[in-house]
C-alpha positions as CSV (number, residue, x, y, z in Angstrom):
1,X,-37.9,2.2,-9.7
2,X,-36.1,0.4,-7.0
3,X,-32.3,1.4,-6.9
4,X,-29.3,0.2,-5.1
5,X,-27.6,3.4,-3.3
6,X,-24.1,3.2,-1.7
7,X,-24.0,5.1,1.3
8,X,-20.2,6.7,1.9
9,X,-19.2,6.1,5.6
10,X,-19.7,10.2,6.7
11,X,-23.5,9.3,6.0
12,X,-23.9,5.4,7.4
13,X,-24.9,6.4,10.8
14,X,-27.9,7.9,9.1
15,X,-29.0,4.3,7.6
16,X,-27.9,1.9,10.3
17,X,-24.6,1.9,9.5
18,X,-25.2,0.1,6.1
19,X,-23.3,0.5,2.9
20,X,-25.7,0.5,0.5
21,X,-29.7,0.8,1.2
22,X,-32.8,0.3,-1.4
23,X,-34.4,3.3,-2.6
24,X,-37.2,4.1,-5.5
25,X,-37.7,6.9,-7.5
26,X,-38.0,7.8,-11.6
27,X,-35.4,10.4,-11.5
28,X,-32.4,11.1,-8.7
29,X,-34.5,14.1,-7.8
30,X,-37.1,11.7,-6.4
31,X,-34.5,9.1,-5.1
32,X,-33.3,11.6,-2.9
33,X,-36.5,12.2,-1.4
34,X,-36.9,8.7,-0.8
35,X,-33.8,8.3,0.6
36,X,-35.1,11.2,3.2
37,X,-38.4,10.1,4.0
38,X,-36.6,6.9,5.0
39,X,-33.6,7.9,7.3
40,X,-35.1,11.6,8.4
41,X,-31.8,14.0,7.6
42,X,-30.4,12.7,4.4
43,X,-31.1,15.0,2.1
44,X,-29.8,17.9,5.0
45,X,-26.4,16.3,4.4
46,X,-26.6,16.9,-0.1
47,X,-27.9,20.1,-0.7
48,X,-26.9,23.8,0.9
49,X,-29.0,26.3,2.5
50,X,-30.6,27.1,-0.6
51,X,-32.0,23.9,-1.1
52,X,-29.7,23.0,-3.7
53,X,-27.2,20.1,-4.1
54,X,-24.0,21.2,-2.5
55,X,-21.3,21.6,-4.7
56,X,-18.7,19.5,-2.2
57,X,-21.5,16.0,-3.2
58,X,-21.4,14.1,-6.3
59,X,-24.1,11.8,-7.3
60,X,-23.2,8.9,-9.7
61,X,-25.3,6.3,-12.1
62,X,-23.9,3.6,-12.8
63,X,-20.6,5.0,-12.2
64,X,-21.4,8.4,-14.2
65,X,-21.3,11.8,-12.7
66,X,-24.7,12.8,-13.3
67,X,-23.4,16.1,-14.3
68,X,-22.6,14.1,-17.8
69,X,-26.4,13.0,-17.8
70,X,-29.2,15.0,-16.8
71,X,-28.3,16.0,-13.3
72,X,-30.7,15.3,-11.0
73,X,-33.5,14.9,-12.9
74,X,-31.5,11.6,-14.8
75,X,-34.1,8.8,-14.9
76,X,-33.4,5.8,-12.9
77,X,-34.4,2.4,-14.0
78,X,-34.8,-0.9,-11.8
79,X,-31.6,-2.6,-10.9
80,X,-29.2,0.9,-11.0
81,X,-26.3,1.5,-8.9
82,X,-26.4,5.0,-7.3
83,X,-23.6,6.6,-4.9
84,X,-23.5,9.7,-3.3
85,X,-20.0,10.8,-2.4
86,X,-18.7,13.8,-0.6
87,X,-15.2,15.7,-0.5
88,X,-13.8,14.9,2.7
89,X,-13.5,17.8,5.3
90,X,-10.2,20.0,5.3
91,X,-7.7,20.6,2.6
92,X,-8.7,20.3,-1.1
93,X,-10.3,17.1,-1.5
94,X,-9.2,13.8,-3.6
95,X,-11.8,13.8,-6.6
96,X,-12.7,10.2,-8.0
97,X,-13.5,10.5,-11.7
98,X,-16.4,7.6,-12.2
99,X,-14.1,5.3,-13.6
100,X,-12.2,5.1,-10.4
101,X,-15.5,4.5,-8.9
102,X,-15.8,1.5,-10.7
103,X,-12.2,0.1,-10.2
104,X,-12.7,0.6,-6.6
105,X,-16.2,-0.3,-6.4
106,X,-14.9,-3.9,-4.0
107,X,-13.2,-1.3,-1.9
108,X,-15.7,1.2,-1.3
109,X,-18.4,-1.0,-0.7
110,X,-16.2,-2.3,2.4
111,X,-17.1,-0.4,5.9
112,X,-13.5,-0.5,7.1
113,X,-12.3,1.3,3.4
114,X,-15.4,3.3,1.9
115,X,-15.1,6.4,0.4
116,X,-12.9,8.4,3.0
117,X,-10.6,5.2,3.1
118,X,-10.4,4.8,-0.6
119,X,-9.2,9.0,-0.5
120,X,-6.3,7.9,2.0
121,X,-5.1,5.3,-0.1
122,X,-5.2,7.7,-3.4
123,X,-3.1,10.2,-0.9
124,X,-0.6,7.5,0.3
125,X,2.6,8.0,-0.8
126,X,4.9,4.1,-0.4
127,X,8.4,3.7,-1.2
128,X,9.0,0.2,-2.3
129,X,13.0,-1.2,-1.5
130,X,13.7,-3.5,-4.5
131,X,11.5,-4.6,-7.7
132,X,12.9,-8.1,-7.3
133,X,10.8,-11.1,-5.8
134,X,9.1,-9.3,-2.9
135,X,9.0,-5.6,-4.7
136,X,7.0,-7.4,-7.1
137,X,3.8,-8.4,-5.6
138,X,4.0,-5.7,-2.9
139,X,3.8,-3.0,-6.0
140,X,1.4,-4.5,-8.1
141,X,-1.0,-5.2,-5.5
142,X,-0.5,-1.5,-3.8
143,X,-1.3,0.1,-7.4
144,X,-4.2,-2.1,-7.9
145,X,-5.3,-0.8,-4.9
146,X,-5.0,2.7,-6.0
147,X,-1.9,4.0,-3.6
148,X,-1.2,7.3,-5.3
149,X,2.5,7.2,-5.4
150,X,4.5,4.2,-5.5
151,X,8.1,5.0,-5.5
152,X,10.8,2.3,-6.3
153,X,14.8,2.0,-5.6
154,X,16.6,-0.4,-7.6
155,X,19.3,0.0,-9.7
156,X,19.5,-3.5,-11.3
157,X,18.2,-4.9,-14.6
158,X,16.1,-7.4,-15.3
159,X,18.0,-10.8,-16.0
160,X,16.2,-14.3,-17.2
161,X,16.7,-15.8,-14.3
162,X,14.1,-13.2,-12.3
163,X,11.4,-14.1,-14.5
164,X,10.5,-17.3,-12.5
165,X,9.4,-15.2,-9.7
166,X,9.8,-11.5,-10.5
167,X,6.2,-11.1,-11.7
168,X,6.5,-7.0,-12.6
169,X,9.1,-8.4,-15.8
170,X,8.2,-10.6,-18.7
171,X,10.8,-12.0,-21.3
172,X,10.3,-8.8,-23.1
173,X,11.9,-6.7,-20.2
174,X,15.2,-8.5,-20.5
175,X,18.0,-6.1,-20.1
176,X,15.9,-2.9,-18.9
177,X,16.4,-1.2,-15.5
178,X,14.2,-3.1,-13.4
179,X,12.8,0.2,-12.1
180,X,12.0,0.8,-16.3
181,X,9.9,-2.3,-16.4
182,X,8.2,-2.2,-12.8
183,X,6.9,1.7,-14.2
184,X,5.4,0.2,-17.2
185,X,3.9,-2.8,-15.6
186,X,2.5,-0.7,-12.9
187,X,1.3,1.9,-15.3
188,X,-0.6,-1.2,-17.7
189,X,-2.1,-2.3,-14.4
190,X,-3.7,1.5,-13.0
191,X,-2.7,4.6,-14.7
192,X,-4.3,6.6,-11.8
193,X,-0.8,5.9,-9.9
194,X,2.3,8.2,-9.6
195,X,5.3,5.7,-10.2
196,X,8.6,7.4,-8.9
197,X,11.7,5.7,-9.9
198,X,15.1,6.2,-7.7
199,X,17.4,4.1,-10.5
200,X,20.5,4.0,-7.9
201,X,21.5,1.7,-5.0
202,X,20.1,3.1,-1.8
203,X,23.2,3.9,0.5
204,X,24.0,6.3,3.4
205,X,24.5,9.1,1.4
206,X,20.6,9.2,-0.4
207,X,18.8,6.9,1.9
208,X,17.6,10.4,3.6
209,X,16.7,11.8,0.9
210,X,14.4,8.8,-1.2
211,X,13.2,7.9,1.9
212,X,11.8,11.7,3.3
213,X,9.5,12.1,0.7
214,X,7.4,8.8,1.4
215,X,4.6,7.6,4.2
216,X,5.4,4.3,4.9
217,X,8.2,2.1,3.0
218,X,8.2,-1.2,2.5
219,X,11.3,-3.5,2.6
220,X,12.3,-5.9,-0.3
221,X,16.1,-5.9,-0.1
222,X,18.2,-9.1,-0.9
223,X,21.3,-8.2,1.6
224,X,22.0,-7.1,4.9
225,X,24.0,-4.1,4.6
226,X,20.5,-2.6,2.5
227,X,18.1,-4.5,5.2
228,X,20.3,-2.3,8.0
229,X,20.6,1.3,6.3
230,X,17.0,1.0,5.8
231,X,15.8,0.5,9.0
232,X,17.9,2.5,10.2
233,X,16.6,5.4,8.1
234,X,13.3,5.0,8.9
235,X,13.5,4.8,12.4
236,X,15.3,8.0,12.4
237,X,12.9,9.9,10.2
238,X,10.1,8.5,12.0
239,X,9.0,6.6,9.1
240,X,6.5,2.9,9.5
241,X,8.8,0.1,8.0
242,X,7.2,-2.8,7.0
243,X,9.7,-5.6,6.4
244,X,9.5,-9.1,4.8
245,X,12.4,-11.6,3.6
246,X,12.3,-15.0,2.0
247,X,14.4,-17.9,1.5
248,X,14.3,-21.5,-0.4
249,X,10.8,-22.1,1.7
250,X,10.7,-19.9,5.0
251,X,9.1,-16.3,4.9
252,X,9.3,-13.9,7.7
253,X,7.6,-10.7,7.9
254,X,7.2,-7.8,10.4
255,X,6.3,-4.0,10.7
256,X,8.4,-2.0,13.0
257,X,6.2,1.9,13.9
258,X,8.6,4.5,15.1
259,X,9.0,4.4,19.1
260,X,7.8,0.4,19.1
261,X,11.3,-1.3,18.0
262,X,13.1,-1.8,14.7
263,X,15.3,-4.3,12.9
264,X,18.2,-4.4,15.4
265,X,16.1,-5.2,18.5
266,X,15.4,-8.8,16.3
267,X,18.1,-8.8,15.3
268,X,21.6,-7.4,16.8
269,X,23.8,-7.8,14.5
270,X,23.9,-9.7,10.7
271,X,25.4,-12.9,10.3
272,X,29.3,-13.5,9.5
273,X,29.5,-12.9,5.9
274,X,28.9,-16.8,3.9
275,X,27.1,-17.9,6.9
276,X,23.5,-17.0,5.7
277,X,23.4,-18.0,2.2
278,X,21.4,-15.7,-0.2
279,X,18.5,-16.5,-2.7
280,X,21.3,-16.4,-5.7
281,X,23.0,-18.8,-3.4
282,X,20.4,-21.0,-2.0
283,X,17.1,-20.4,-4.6
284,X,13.6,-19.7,-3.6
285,X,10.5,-21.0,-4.5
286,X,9.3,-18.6,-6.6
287,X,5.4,-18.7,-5.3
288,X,7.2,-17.4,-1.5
289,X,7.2,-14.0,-3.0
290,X,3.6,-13.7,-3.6
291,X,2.9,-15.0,-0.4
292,X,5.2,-13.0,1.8
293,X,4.3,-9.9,-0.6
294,X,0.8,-10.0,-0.2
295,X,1.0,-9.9,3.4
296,X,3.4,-6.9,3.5
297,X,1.0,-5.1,1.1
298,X,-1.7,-5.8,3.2
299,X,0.2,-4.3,5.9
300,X,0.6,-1.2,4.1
301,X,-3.1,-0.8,3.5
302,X,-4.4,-2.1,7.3
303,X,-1.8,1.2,8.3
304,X,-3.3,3.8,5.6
305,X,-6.6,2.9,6.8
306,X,-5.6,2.7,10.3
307,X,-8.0,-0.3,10.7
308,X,-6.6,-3.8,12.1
309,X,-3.6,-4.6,14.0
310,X,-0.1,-4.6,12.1
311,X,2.1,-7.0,13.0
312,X,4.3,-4.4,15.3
313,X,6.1,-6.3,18.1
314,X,5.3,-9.8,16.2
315,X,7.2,-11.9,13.6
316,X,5.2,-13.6,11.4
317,X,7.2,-17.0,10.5
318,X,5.8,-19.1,7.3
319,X,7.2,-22.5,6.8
320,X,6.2,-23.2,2.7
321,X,6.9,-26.9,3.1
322,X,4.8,-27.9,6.4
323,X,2.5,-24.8,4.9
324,X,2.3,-23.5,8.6
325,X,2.2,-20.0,9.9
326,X,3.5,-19.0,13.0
327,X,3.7,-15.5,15.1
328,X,6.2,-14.9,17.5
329,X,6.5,-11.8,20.1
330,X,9.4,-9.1,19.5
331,X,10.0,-6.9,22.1
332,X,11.5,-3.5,21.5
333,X,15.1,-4.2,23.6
334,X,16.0,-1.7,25.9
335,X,20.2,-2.1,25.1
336,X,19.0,-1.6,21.5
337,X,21.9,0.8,19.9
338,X,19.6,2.3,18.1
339,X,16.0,2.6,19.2
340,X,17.2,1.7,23.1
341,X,17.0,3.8,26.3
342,X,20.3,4.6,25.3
343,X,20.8,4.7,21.7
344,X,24.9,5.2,20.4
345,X,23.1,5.3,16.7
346,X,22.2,8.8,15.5
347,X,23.1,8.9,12.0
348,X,23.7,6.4,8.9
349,X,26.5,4.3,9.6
350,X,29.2,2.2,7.5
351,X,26.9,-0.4,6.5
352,X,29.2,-2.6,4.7
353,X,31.9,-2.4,7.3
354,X,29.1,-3.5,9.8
355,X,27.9,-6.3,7.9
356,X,30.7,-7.2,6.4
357,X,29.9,-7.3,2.7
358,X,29.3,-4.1,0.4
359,X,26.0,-3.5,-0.5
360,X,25.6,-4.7,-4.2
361,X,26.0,-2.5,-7.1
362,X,24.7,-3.5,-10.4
363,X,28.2,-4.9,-12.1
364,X,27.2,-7.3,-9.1
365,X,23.7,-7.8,-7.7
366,X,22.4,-10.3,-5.6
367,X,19.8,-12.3,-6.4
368,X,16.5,-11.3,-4.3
């Protein structure tokens, strides 16, 4: 019988560096052999020194553990899927139950994600700013990825007038805490994922605290005095930022990394309050978000995998109307008050003092 076997990244250099390989045999016991007589040491890396199939490898069918068929001696007909998958080395390992072999089956079949990639993005823990336009997409598409926890800070609730671009709410949601409905959406989506909800503005007194207990965090907030505290936190906890914003057609986005500039080295200070209107204000076209939150998703990912290069020390500018992308340098600024040689910024500050408007509470939000 010839089979299709996916080979996890730990075992490619053994077959070329392929991801999956042909292989015949009536039962898994005799694919295995196959799979040895073709790329000498293969079966060394599934069973023990007894000969036996290490407990730390399972071997699925069709995305079945064959311990609920008939182990290895499961017969195999023309045209089956089989993958071999190990725990990864050190610490207890991330088990994948075959149905999460399946849902991730475009993912592991990918050299850059695989298996051990897959297990870092079931271990990643992201703290989404927002469930508004950018929140949105960004959570969605990191759950259907399979990021373990996805926490989210908004204390707002969801109003008609997000459901043109807010695409974790539906007409149903109206009047819930937008953190109620992004849990429930989420949850529909993948119920794999841990979805932590902080239902409270974040402000210098908690931003520590939410923000501690998460990887990387991604930035969705619809004001400046929240757009400030938060880089601000994460640069002092050490903590990956990745940051997007959109307006009526124009998208920016970035990722600051600790040590490799932040928020303030682009840009100094905010705008005099009125100056810079806000999407409540001005509107946005509602497809920006998706755009803008795709990328900052996929910015998230490219850093859990550690493949790619992030977009540290570049703005990415998009321009919806000329449908144009453009990529500017950022340096990390030297007089920077907070990340600088000589930084005068060591703790949380008065954000609204500095930016000259409170950051919104939920008697009176702000668009985003």
């Amino acid at each position: 019988m010839s089979v299709n076997v996916y080979i996890p990244t730990p075992f490619r250099h053994l077959v070329g560096n392929r991801a999956n390989v042909k292989a015949t045999g009536a039962t898994v016991s005799d694919l295995l052999k196959d799979l040895d007589t073709q790329f000498p040491g293969f079966k060394a890396q599934v069973v023990d020194s007894s000969g036996e199939r290490a407990p730390h490898i399972n071997i699925y069918v069709n995305q079945v553990e064959i311990e609920n068929l008939q182990g290895e001696s499961t017969a195999l007909e023309d045209g089956d899927e089989v993958a071999v998958i190990p725990a990864l080395a050190g610490g207890a390992p991330t088990v994948m139950t075959p149905e999460m072999v399946e849902r991730y089956s475009r993912h592991l079949i990918m050299p850059q994600v695989g298996s051990a990639g897959q297990r870092k993005i079931i271990e990643a823990k992201v703290l989404m700013i927002g469930a508004g336009g950018l929140g949105s997409p960004v959570a969605l598409y990191l759950a259907l990825a399979g990021v373990g926890t996805i926490g989210i800070v908004d204390f707002d609730v969801v109003d008609r007038s997000n459901l043109q671009r807010q695409i974790l709410h539906q007409t149903a949601d109206i009047g819930k805490p937008k953190v109620q409905s992004a849990s429930e959406t989420l949850l529909a989506h993948n119920s794999n994922v841990n979805v932590v909800t902080h239902e409270a503005p974040i402000t210098s007194d908690n931003a520590f605290e939410i923000i501690s207990q998460y990887d990387i965090v991604v930035n969705g907030a619809d004001n400046f005095a929240t757009r400030y505290l938060v880089n601000d936190a994460c640069y002092l906890l050490k903590k990956p930022l990745v940051d997007g914003s959109i307006l009526m057609f124009d998208g920016q986005a970035t990722t600051y990394l600790p040590g490799k500039g932040c928020y303030r080295c682009l840009y100094p200070a905010p705008p005099p309050p009125g100056l810079v209107p806000s999407c409540a204000e001005a509107g946005v076209l509602g497809a920006m978000c998706s755009t803008i939150g795709s990328i900052q998703a996929t910015e998230v990912l490219k850093l859990v995998l550690e493949v790619g290069e992030p977009l540290v020390n570049r703005l990415l500018l998009y321009d919806a109307l000329s449908l144009e992308f453009r990529i500017v340098k950022v340096r990390k600024d030297p007089e920077c008050p907070l990340c600088g040689d000589n930084p005068t910024i060591s703790e949380l500050i008065d954000y609204e003092q500095f930016c000259g408007s409170p950051i919104p509470h939920r008697d009176d939000p702000t668009g985003g």
